[in-house]
C-alpha positions in Angstrom: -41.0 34.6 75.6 -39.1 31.3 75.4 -36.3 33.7 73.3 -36.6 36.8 75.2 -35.6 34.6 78.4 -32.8 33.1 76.6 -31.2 36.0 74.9 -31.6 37.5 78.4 -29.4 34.6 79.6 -26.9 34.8 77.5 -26.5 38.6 77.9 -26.4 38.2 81.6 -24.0 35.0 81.7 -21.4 37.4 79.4 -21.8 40.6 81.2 -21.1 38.2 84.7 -17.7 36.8 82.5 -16.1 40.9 82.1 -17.4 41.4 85.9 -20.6 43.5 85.1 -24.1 43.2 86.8 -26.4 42.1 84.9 -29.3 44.6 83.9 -33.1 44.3 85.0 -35.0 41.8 83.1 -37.8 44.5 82.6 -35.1 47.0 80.9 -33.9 44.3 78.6 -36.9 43.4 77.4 -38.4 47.2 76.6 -35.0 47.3 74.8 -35.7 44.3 72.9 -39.3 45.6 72.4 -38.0 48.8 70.9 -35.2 47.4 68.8 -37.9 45.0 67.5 -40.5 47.6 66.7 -38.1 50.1 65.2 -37.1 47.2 62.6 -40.8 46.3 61.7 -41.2 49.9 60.5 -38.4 49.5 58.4 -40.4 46.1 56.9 -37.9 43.6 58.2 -40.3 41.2 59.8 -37.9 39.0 61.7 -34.8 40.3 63.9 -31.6 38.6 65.4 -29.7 39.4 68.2 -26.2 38.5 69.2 -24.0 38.7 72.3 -20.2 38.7 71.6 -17.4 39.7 74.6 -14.8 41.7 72.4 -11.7 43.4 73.8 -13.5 43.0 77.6 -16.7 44.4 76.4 -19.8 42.8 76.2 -21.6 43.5 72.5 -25.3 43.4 72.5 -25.8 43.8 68.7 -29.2 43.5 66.8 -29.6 42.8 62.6 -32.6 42.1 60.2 -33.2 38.6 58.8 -33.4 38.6 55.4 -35.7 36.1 53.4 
């Protein structure tokens, strides 16, 4: 949970920086849920997720850990 919050944070904090709103805490976290579970089923047991501002856009991208 400790994660979730702080990737939440960090999504909101750069989405304030280009002059979005921030989304819903519930509808971050079913996305996180989902990118999560769709990895598992490709046997990649452990997830990262990165928030980058590029060109005035927030990026909100996911990637499997390897190891």
């Amino acid at each position: 949970m400790d994660k979730l919050t702080r990737a939440y944070d960090s999504l909101a904090e750069a989405r304030r920086e280009v002059g979005e709103d921030a989304i819903p805490f519930h509808k971050f976290a079913d996305l996180i849920k989902t990118q999560v579970g769709a990895f598992k089923q490709k046997g990649t047991p452990e997830v990262a997720f990165r928030v980058a501002v590029k060109h005035g856009k927030v990026a909100f991208t996911a990637r499997a850990m390897k190891g």
